[in-house]
C-alpha positions in Angstrom: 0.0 0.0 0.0 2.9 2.1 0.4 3.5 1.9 -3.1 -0.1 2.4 -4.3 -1.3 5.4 -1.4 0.6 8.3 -3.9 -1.2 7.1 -6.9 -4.6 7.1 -5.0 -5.6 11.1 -5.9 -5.6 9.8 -9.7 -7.2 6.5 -9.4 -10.2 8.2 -7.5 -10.2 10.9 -10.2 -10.4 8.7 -12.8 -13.4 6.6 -10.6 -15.1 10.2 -10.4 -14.5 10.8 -14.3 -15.1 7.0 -16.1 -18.4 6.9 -13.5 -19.5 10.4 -14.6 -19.2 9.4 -18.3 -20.9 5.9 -17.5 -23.8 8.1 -15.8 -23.9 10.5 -19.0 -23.8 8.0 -21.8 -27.0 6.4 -20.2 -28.7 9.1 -19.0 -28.8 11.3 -22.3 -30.4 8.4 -24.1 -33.2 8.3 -21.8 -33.7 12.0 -21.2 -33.8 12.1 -25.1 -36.4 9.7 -25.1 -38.3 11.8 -22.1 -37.9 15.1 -24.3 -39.9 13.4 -27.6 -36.1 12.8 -29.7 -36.6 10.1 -32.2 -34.4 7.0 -31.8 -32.2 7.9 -34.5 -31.9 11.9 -33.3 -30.2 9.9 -30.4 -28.5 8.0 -31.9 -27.1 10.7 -33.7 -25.9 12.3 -30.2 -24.3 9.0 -29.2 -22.5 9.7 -32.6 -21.3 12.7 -31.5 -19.7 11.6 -28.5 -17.8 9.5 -30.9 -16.8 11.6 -33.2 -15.8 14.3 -30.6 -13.9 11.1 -28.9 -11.4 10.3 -31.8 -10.8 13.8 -32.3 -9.6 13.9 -28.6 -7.2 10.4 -28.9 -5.6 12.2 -32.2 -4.6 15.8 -30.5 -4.6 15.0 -26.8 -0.6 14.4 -27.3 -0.2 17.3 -28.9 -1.8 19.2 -26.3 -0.5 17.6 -23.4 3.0 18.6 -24.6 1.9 21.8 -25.2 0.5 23.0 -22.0 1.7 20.0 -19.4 -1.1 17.6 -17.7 -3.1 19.8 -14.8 -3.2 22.6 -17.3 -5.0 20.2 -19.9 -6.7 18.2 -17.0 -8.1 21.5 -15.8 -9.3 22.9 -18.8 -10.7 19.9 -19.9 -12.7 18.9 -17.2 -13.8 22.4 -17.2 -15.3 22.8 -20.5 -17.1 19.0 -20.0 -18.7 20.1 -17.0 -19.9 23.7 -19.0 -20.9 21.4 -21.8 -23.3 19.2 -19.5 -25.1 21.5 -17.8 -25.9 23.6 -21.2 -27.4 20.3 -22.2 -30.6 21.2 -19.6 -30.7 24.9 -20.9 -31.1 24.2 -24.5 -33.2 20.7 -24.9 -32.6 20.5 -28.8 -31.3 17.5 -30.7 -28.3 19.4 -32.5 -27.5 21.3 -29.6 -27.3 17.8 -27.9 -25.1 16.5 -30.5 -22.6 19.6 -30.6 -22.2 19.2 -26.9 -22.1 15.4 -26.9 -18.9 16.0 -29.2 -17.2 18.6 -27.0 -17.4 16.1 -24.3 -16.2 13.2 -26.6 -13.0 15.4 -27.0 -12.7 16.2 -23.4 -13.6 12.6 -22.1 -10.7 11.4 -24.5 -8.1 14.0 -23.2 -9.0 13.4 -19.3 -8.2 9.7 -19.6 -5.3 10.5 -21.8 -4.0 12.8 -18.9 -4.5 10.2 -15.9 -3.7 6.9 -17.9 0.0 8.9 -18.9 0.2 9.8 -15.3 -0.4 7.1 -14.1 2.1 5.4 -16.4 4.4 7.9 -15.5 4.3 7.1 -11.8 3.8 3.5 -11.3 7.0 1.2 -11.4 7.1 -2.6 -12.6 7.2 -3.7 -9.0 3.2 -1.9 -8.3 2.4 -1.9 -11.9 0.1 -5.2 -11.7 -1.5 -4.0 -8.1 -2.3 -0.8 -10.0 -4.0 -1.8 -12.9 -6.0 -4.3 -11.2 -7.5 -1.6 -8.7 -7.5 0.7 -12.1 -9.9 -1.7 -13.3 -12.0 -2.4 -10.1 -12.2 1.6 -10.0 -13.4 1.1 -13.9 -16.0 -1.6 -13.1 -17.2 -0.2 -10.2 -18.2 3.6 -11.0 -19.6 2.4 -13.8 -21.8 0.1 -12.5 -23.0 2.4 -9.3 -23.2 5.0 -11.7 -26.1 3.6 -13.4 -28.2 3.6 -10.2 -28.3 7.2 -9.6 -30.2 7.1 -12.5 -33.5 5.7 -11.1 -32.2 7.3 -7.7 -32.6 11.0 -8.5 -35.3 10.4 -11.8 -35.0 11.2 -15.8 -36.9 14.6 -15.5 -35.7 17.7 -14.1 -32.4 19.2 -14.0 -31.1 17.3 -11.1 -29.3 14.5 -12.6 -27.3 17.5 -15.7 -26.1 19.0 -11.8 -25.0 15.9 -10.7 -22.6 15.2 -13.6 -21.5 18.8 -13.8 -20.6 18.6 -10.4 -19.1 15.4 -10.7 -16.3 16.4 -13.6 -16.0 19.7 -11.5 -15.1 17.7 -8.4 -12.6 15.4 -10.3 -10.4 18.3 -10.4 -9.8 18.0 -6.1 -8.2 14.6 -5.7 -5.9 15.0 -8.8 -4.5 18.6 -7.2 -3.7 16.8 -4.2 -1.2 14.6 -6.2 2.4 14.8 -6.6 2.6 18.5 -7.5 5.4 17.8 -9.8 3.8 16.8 -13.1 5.0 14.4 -14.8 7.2 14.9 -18.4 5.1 15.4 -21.6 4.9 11.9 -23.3 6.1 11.5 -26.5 3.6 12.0 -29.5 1.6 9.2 -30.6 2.1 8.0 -34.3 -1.0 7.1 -36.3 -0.3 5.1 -39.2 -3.9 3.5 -39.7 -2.6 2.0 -43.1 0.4 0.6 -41.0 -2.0 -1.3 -38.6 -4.0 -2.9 -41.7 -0.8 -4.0 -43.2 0.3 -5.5 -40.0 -3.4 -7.8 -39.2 -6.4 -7.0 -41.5 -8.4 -8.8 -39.1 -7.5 -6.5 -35.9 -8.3 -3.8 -37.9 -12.3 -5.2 -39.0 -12.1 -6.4 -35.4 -11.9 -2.9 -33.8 -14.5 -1.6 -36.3 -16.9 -4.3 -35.3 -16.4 -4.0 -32.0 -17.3 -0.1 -32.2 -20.3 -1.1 -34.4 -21.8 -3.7 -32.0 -20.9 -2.5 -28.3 -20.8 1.2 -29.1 -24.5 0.5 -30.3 -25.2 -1.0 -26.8 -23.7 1.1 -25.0 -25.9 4.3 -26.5 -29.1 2.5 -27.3 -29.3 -0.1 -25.1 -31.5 1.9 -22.6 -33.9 2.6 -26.0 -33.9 -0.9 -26.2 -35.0 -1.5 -22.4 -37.3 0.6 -22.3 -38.9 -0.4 -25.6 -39.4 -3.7 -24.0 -41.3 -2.3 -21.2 -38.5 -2.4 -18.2 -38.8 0.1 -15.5 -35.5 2.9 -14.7 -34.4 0.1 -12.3 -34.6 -2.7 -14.4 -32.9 -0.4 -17.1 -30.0 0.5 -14.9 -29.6 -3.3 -13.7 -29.7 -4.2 -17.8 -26.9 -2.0 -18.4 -24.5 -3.0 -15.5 -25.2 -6.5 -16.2 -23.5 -6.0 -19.8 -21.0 -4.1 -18.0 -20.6 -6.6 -15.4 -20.7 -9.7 -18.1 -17.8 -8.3 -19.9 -15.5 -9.4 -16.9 -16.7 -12.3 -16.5 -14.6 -14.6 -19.6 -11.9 -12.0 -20.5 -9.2 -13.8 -18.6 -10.1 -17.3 -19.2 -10.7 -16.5 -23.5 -7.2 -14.5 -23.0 -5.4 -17.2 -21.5 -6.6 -19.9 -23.9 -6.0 -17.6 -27.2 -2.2 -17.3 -25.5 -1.8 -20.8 -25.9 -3.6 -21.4 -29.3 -4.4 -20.1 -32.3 -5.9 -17.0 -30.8 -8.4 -16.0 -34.3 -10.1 -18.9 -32.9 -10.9 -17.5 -29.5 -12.0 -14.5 -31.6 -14.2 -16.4 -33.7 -15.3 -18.4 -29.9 -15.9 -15.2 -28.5 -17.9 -13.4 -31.6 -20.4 -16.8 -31.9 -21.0 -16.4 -28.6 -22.0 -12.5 -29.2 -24.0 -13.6 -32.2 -25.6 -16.5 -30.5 -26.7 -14.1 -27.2 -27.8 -11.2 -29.7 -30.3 -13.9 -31.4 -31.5 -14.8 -28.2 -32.3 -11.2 -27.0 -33.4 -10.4 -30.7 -36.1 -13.4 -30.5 -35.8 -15.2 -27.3 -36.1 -12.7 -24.2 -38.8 -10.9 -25.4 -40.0 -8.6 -22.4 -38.9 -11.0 -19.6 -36.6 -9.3 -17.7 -34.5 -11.7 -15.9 -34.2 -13.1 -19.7 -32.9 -9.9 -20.7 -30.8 -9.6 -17.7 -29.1 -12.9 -18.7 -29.4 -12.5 -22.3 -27.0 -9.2 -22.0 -25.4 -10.6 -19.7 -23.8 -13.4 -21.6 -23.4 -10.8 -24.8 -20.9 -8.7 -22.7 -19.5 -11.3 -21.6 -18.4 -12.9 -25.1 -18.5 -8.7 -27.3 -16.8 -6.8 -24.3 -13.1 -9.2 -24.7 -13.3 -8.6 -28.6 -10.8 -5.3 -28.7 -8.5 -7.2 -26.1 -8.7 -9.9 -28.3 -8.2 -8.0 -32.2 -5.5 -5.9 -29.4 -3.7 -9.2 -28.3 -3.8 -10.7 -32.2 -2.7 -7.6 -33.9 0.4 -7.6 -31.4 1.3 -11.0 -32.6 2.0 -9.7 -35.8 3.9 -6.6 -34.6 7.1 -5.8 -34.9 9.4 -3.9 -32.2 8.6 -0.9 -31.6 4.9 -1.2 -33.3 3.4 -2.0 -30.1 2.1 1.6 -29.4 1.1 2.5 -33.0 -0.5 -0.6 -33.0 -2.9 0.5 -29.7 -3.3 3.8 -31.1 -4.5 2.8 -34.6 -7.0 0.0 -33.0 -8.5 2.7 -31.1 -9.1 4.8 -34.1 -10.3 2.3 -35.9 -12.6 1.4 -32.4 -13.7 4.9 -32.8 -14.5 5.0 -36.6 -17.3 2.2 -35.8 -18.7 3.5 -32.7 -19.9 6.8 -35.0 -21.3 4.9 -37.1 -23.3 1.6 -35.1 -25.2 4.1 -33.3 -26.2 5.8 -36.0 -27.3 2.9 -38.1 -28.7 0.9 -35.6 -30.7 4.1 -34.3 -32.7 4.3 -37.7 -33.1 0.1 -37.8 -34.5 1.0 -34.5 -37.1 4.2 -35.4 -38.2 1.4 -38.3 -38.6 -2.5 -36.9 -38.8 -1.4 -33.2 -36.5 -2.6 -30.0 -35.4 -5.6 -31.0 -34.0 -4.5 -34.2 -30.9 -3.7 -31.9 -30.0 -7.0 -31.2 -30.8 -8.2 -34.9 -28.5 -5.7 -36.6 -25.5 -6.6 -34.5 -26.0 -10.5 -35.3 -25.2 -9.6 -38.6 -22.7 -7.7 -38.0 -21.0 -10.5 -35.5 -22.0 -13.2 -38.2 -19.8 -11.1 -41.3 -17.2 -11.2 -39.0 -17.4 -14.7 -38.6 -16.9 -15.3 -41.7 -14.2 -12.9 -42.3 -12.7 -14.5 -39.6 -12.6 -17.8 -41.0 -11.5 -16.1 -44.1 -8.1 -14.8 -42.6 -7.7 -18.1 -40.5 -7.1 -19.7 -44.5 -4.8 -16.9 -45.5 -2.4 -16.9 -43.0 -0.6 -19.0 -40.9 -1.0 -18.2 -37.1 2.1 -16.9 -35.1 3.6 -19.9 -32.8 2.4 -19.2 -29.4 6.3 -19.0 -28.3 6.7 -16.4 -31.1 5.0 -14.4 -29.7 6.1 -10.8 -28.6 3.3 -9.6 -25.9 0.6 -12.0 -24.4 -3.4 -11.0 -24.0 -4.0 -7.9 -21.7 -7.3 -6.4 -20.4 -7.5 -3.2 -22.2 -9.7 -0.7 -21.5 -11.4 1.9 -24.7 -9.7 5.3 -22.7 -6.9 6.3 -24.0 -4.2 5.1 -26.2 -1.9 5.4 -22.6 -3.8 2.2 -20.8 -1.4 0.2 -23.4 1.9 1.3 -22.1 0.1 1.3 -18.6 -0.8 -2.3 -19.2 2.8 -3.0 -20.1 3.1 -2.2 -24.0 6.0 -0.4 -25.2 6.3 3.3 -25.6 5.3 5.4 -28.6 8.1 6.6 -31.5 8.3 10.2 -31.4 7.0 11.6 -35.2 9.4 12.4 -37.4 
């Protein structure tokens, strides 16, 4: 604990921050819903969050060398809070969306600014302690954060206060840390054609898993509530996806260490496909069917990206490691724009349980694409290989090199 109690003001900022953005992402969708906004108007401000949020992984470097971490912490967390409480003073659809963006941006550049912090201050000898309470933290806010939802109520302006103060109050425990900050890191390469060149598959991978679980994660309360489930029941739907996810990632990562890890992906996304079908056609508006229904999905569609992650890796060469996590988080962000979007209209047209139906097919193309690649190259022997599986989270391009991944080139 010795080790860990310095590192505490930024693990409980980043709680405050991944549980107010948890909070947000659900909330918004509901409040949309309670304001008249079609499915696919908010699916369109889910959209924005992504768009704003690969905006923020591109420039974040840039900006932390620029002005240093608690300068680009402060402001940050400044403008998102300003951003979420203009949300309740203008209830319009576009305005929605424009805001949703500028906190995509910011939400990208706070993790950025903890996770390279954090990297900066652990050493190897508290590096696993820390990530494994980093991702308790992560699991955790998240999943309380959903029940302030039917806590406080969807109406009013109660619940826009709460997050504002929440990214407002982020800003205490992280200026009680080590005053000196840390050194700038070094900018980030993105080479997106460099990352399809080194595993096609990864790259699809990433996109997929933005398509599917970005989807979820923004309409999944539509869904819930198109069934008929209560606030509760809504909040207990989401945190049992959340929750899910946990469940098989280290038991699918240690297998696809030891074999042919496309076939864990392919495991792992007939599992997705086979749970979407079953909340598609099987749940209907049971809801302890639905809570197991998406509970299973997260826990086969949430280990994806660590999965595409751990297989791209494989195929890396020295010094790739950190283009190759920036790139799969681009490419994470290019299809969590669009599955929203998409799935929003399928949504507005066949109802809730189009939700489920559109990312079967998705999971099912990749299926095949998978067993496509599995016939055109040979896999990497298991002692060939340069990194094993790791549990990453979609922050920041930093939780890679906090996870143990190598550091980023500088740009030429």
């Amino acid at each position: 604990m010795s080790q860990i109690r310095p590192l505490i003001p930024l693990l409980v900022t980043a709680g405050i921050l991944i549980g107010g953005n948890g909070l947000q992402g659900t909330f918004i969708s509901l409040r949309g819903l309670e304001e008249g906004f079609s499915t696919s108007l908010i699916g369109l401000v889910g959209a924005g969050y992504n768009v704003g949020f690969a905006i923020g992984c591109v420039y974040v470097t840039r900006i932390l060398r620029a002005i240093g971490h608690i300068r680009t912490f402060s402001a940050m967390a400044a403008i998102a809070s300003a951003a979420a409480i203009a949300m309740v003073l203008i209830i319009d659809p576009w305005f929605w969306f424009l805001m949703r963006l500028v906190a995509g941006i910011c939400f990208a550049s706070l993790f950025a600014t903890v996770e390279s912090w954090l990297n900066a201050s652990v050493t190897n000898a508290n590096r696993a302690r820390t990530l494994s309470i980093y991702r308790l933290v992560d699991l955790g806010s998240v999943t309380a954060a959903q029940y302030v939802i039917p806590g406080i109520g969807i109406g009013g302006f109660e619940l826009f206060a709460i997050i504002s103060m929440a990214l407002t109050l982020s800003l205490v425990p992280i200026s009680f840390a080590d005053r000196s900050s840390p050194v700038a890191p070094e900018a980030i390469r993105f080479d997106v054609k460099a990352l399809w060149n080194i595993s096609p598959l990864a790259t699809i991978g990433c996109i997929v898993v933005g398509l599917t679980n970005a989807a979820f994660r923004s309409l999944g309360p539509i869904y819930a509530q198109g069934i008929g489930l209560s606030v509760t029941a809504i909040a207990t739907f989401m945190s049992a996806g959340i929750i899910g996810g946990v469940v098989l990632q280290y038991p699918l990562g240690h297998y696809s260490d030891q074999i042919d890890r496309r076939l864990i992906i392919l495991i792992a996304t007939f599992g997705s496909l086979l749970s979407g079908l079953f909340l598609a056609f099987g749940a209907g508006s049971d809801e302890w069917l639905n809570f197991a229904g998406i509970f299973a999905f997260g826990a086969f569609a949430m280990p994806l990206y660590s999965l595409c992650s751990a297989h791209a890796n494989d195929h890396a060469a020295d010094g790739q490691h950190a283009l190759v996590s920036a790139g799969m988080l681009f490419f994470w962000s290019l299809g969590a724009i669009i599955g929203p979007l998409f799935a929003s209209f399928l949504l507005d047209i066949f109802g809730p349980q189009a939700l489920f139906s559109y990312m079967a097919v998705v999971l099912a193309i990749f299926m095949l694409y998978t067993l496509r690649r599995m016939t055109a190259r040979a896999p990497v022997p298991a002692e060939e290989r340069s990194m094993p599986f790791r549990n990453l989270l979609r922050t920041s391009s930093f939780f890679n090199k906090l996870a143990g991944g190598d550091q980023a080139p500088r740009e030429p």
